[in-house]
Structures are given as C-alpha cells and as structure tokens.
N, C-alpha and C positions, 0 to 999 in steps of 0.2 A: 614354935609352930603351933598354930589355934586347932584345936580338937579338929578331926573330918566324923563325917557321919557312920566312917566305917570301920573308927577306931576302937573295937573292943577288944577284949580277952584274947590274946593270943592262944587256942588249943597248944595240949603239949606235943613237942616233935615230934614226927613221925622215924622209925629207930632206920639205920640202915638198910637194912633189909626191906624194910616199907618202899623208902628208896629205888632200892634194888629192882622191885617189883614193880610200883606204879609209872617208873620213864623206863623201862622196859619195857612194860606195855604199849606204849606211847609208841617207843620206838618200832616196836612189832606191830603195830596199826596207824599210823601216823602218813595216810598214804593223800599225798594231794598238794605238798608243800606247807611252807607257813602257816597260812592261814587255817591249816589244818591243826597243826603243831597248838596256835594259836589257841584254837579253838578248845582242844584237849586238854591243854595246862590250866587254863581259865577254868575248865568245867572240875577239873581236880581239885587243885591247891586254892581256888575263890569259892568256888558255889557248892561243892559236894565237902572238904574234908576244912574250908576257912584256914589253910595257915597260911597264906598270903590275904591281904585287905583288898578289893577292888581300885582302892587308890593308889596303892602300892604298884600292882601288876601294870596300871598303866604309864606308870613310870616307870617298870624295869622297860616295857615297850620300847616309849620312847627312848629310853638310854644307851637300849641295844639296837636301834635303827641308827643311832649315832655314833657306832662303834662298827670300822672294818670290819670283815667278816658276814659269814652265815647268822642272820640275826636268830632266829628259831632257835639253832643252836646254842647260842649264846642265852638266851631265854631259860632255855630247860639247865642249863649251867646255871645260871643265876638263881631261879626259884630253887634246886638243890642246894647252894652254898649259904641263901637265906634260911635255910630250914636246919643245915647240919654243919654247914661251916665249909672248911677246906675238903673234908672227906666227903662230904655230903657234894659236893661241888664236882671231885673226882668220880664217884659211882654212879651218881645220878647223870650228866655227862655221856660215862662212856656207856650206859644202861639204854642209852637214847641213841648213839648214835651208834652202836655195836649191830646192830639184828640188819639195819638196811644195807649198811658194809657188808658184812657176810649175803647178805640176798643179791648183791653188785659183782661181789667175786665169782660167786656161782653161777652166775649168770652172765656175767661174762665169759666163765671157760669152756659155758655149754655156745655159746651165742655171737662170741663177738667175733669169731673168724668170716661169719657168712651173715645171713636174714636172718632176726627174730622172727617165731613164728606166727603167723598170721593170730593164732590166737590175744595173745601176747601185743601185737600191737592192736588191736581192736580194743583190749581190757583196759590199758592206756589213752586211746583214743574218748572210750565213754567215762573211763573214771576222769579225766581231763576236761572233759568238759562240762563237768559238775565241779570244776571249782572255782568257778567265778562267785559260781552261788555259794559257796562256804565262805568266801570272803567276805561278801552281803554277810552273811550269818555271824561271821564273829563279829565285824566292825557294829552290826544292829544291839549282839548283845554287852558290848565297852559302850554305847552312849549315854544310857541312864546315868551309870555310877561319876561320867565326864561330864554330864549336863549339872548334875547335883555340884559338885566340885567348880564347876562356871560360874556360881556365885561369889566364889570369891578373886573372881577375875573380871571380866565384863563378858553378860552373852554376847554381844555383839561380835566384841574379838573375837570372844570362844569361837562362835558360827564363821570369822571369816579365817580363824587357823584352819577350824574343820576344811571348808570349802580349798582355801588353799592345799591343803595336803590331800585332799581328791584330785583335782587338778592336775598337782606337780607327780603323781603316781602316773597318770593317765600321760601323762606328758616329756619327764623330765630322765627319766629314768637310772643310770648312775647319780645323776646329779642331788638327785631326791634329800640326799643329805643337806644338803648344803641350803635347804627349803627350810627342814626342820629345825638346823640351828640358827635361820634367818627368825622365823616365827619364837622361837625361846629370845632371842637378844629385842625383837619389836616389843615383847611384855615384859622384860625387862625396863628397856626403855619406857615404856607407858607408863612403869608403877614407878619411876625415878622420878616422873614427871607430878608427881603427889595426888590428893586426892580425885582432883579432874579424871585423872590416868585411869584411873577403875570403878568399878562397881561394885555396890555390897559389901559385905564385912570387909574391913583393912584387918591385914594380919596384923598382930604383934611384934613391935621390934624385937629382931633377935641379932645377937653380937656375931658379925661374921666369924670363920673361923678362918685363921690360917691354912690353907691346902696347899701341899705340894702338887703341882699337877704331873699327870702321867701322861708322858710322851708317847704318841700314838701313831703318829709320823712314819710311817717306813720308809720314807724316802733314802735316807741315808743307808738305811740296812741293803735296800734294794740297790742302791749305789756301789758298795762293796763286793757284794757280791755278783755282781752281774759279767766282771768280768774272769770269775772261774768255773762257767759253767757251760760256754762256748763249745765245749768239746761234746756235749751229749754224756750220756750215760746215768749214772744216780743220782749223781752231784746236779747233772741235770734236770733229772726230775725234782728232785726237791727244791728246787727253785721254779719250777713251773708248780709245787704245789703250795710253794708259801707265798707265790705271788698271789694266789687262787685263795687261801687265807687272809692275806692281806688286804686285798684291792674287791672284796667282794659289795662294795655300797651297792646298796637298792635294790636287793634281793640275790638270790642265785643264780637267778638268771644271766645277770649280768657277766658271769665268770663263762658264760658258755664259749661265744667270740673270741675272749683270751686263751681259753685252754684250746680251740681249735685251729687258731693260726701259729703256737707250739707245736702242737702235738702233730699236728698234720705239713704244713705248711714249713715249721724252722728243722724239729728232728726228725721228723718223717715216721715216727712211730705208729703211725695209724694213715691209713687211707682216709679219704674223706668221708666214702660209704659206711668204715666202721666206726667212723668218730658220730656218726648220725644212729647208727646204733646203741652207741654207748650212751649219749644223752640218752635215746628212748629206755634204756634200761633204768637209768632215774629217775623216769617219772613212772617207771610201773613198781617201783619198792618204795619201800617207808622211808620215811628221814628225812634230808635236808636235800635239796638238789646240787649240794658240795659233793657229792658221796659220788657225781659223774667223775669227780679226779682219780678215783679208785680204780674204776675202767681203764683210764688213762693208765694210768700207772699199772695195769695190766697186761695191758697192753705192748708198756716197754719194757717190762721184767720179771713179768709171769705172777704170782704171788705175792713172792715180796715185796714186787716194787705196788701192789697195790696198797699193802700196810704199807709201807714207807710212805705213796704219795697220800692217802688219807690221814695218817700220825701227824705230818707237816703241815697239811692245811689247818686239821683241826688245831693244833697247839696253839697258834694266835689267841683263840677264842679263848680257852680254861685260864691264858695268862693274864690276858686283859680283863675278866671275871675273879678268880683267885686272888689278883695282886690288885686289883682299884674297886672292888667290891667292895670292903671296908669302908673305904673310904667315899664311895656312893653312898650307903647307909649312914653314914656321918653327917653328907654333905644335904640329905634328906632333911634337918633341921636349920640348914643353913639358908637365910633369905633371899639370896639373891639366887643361889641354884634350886629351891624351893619353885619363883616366878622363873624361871628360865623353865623348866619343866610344866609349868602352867601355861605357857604356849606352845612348845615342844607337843607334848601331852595329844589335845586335840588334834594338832596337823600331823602326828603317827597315827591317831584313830581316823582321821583321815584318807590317810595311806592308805591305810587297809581296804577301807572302802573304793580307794577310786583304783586300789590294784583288780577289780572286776573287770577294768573298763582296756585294756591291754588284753586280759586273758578271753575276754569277750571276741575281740579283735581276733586273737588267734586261731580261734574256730573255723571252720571252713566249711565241713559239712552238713545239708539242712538236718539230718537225725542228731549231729552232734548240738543243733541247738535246740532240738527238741528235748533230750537227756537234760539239759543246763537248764529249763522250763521246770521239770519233773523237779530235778533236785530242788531249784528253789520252792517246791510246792512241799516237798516231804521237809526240808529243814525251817521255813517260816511260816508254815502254813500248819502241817503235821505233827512238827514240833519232832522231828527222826532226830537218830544221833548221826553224826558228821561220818562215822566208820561204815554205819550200815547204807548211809545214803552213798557213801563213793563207791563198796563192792556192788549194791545195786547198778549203779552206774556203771561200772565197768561189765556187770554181768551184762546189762542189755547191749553193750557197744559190742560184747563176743557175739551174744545171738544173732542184733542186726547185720553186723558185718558177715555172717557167717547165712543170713538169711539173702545175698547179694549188695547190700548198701558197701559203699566205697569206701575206702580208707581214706583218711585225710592225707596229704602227699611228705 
C-alpha cells in the first residue's frame, strides 16, 4: 500500500479506562443520531487525541455502512477494538451504548403508559431539527481528508461516488447499501481496466491475500428461527430484537416500520399511540436510535425484557466487529479491497451529506426550520460544538413551544 498523507506515528493507546471514559461521554451526549456519533468520534480519535488517521476513519465509515446493523454503533466498536483490541472493542462499545439505554428505561417507566410531557417533546422537536445541519457539519469536515486521498483514484469518479451517495441517501433508503457496494465494484472495475481507468499515482502492486470471507447473511438464521417464536413471549421478543440488529441498512431509521407492525400490529404489545411514544423517547436520549427496541422490549416485559431486547439487537454488531475486524485491518493492504473502499469511501461521505436531504423533509414546522438555520450558522459558520449547538436547539424548541408555536404532529 503507497504511503497516504496521513500516515504518521501512531500516538500510544489510550489505557482502558481512557476508553471507559471518552465513549462514555459520547454516549452520555451523543444526542441527534449518527451524524452526531459521527461527528464526536472524528473530533476524538482523528483531530483532538490522532489515534485513528483521517484515512482510516473513512474507511471504517464506509465499511460499517456496509455491514447490517446500527452503523454508529458499529463505528464506536470499531474505533475501540483498533485502539485496545477485543477488550477495547467490549468497554468502549458498551461505554457507548450503556447511559442512552438506561435514559430509555427510565423513561419509559415514567412515560410510556400515557403522553410524554409537552416539554420533552418540544426538546425533541428543536434538537431534531438541528440535525440536518450536523450532517452538513460532519460530511463538510470528511472532504478534505477524501478529496486529498482522490488523487489516487480519479476526481472525476471521486465527484461522481460523492454525488451518487447524496442521491441514493436522499432517495434509496434501506437500499443505500447496495449503492455503496455498486460504487466499490465500479472502481474496482475502472482500476482492472489499467492505466486509462484512473488518475494520478497508480498504487503499487501488492500480492492479494487469501481471505476467508465472513458470512453476513441472516437469512438462514432468520429462516430457522422464525418458526419458534409464533407464540409471543421472550423467545418472541428476541427475535423481533435480532431482526432489528440484523436488517437494520441505511440507518436506524429504517428498523422503526419493522418493530412497529411487531410490536403493535403481530403481538400486540404496545398500542400504536405508545409505540409513537417510544420512538419519540429515542430521539430525545443519546445513542443509536436502535435503543427504541428497549421501549419495545419494555414494554412486553417490564425491565428485563428491555435488557433482553437491547442485549440481542446489539450483539450482531460487537460480533461482526470483534470476529472480522482483524481481518479488515488486514484486508486494508490488500489491493483489490484497498480500490473497493476507494469508491465505497466517497459515496458513504456522500451519504452523509445527502442524509440532510430526508431529515430536511421531515420537518414540518416553520420555527422548526428556523432552529435548522441557527444550527447551521453556529456549526459552519460559528465554528459551535455539535453538543452545545443540539441542547441549544432543543432548549429553544421548549421555550418556543412553551411560548404557543405548535408541535410538530
């Protein structure tokens, strides 16, 4: 693999405890989804403490956009396992995804039987609506480091993964995957096609290496099990939580539709008023918006069954990270998945950016686009942090609403 511009010194690890505390944090303010997540890992582990490269990060990106599951998650697992390994992978992980869980149960047991309070969705409603602009904000600060790295690809391409993977965000929605590993196999093909096929420096021949690949598929899982769980109960839920782990491409979002014609519609565990409560309780805590299965799972068995349905969903993740993480960093000098991630690459920072273009859409009311104004002026303009600019936002969406402006429905 030829030198990148961003290959220096690796600083030394950070000890567990380090760990322990920085996706901790993360996960104790991490309020806005992804692009939040996003944006907070980058500012850690790239720009404030260097022990991931800018090149690297954009490749665990793409890799965990190409891997079932809650990608954020998956993200903060992987930057922990690159840092400390297996235990690193563990602590850092559940450091992340522990504090919004715990804010989900609590909040479910104060909330889910009736209305959240008018406060509470208002906090929701303005921190929500600043984060189209946090997406702008992370996808503006991954282009430099991808534009530099397009040398040894063709801008051109580069510019038409980009655009693709705006597009296909804006557009495609579960499908999104299946975009970005279109755009990895097109630069594939381009660079097989020889020198015509690219621009700028040609890499280095390097000897493939033999890979086992790792079966990702749940089909067959989903197969087996699907018919011992007909009856409702645990066994039940744990399969509406590993479907919700498994089937989650192109964001969190995506699992909301699945866990509601479950959970409301096949076992009846929740009404549909409180299945509409439980989502809003995920977008006003930190974390992943997987962490709405917790409600769920609250929902049909108090407690436990919210650890149950959260344990299940999450485990996908740590396993498809712990057990092929290896072998990702492996596969990081290998040629051919090297240019597979060099189209990959752009059309996930892509994603990123044209995931504004949906969350724009969802907006409803005019203050709520007026907040979405502000935030992008304090994050691109201000130069704010992503934490301070979403509690501002939510603080104004309590005052407004609370000053007569509407709730969004």
């Amino acid at each position: 693999m030829d030198p990148s511009p961003d290959a220096a010194a690796t600083p030394a690890r950070p000890s567990l405890g380090t760990l322990l505390r920085e996706w901790g944090r993360i996960g104790c303010l991490g309020f806005g989804g992804p692009p939040t997540h996003i944006a907070m890992f980058r500012e850690l582990c790239v720009e404030k403490r260097g022990w991931i490269t800018a090149h690297e990060f954009e490749d665990a990106i793409a890799a965990c956009n190409l891997l079932p599951g809650p990608a954020s998650t998956q993200l903060s697992i992987y930057c922990a396992w690159r840092l400390r390994g297996r235990p690193g992978a563990l602590v850092g992980g559940l450091a992340f995804i522990v504090p919004g869980l715990v804010a989900v149960l609590a909040l479910s047991a104060l909330f889910l039987a009736g209305s959240p309070p008018q406060w509470v969705r208002a906090a929701g409603a303005g921190a929500g609506a600043a984060v189209a602009a946090v997406a702008v904000h992370v996808g503006v600060g991954l282009l430099p480091a991808s534009w530099r790295r397009a040398k040894a690809v063709s801008r051109p391409r580069w510019s038409l993964y980009l655009a693709a993977g705006v597009a296909g965000a804006a557009t495609l929605g579960p499908w999104l995957v299946l975009l970005l590993i279109a755009c990895g196999l097109v630069e594939v093909a381009a660079r097989a096609a020889g020198p015509a096929g690219g621009a700028g420096t040609r890499r280095p021949a390097v000897t493939p290496m033999p890979v086992t690949p790792v079966p990702v598929s749940p089909a067959p899982v989903l197969a087996l099990a699907a018919g011992a769980v007909a009856g409702g109960g645990l066994l039940a839920l744990a399969w509406v939580a590993l479907k919700v782990g498994l089937l989650s491409y192109g964001g969190g979002f995506v699992i909301i539709p699945l866990m509601q014609a479950d959970a409301v519609d096949h076992y009846h565990w929740m009404t549909a008023s409180q299945f509409l409560n439980a989502v809003s309780l995920g977008q006003v805590t930190p974390g992943p918006v997987v962490h709405t299965v917790a409600a769920v799972g609250y929902a049909a068995a108090g407690v436990g069954g919210g650890l149950l349905a959260a344990a299940v969903a999450f485990t996908p993740s740590f396993l498809f990270v712990v057990l092929g993480g290896p072998r990702f960093d492996r596969l990081r000098d290998n040629t051919r998945m090297r240019t597979f991630l060099d189209g990959a690459g752009p059309a996930a920072l892509g994603a990123i950016l044209g995931s504004a273009i949906p969350l724009v859409r969802a907006l409803h009311e005019p203050w709520q686009f007026v907040v979405l104004a502000g935030a992008a002026l304090l994050l691109l303009v201000a130069r704010r942090g992503v934490v301070l600019t979403l509690f501002t936002a939510g603080a104004v969406g309590v005052v407004v609403v609370a000053a007569g402006a509407t709730l969004p429905a």
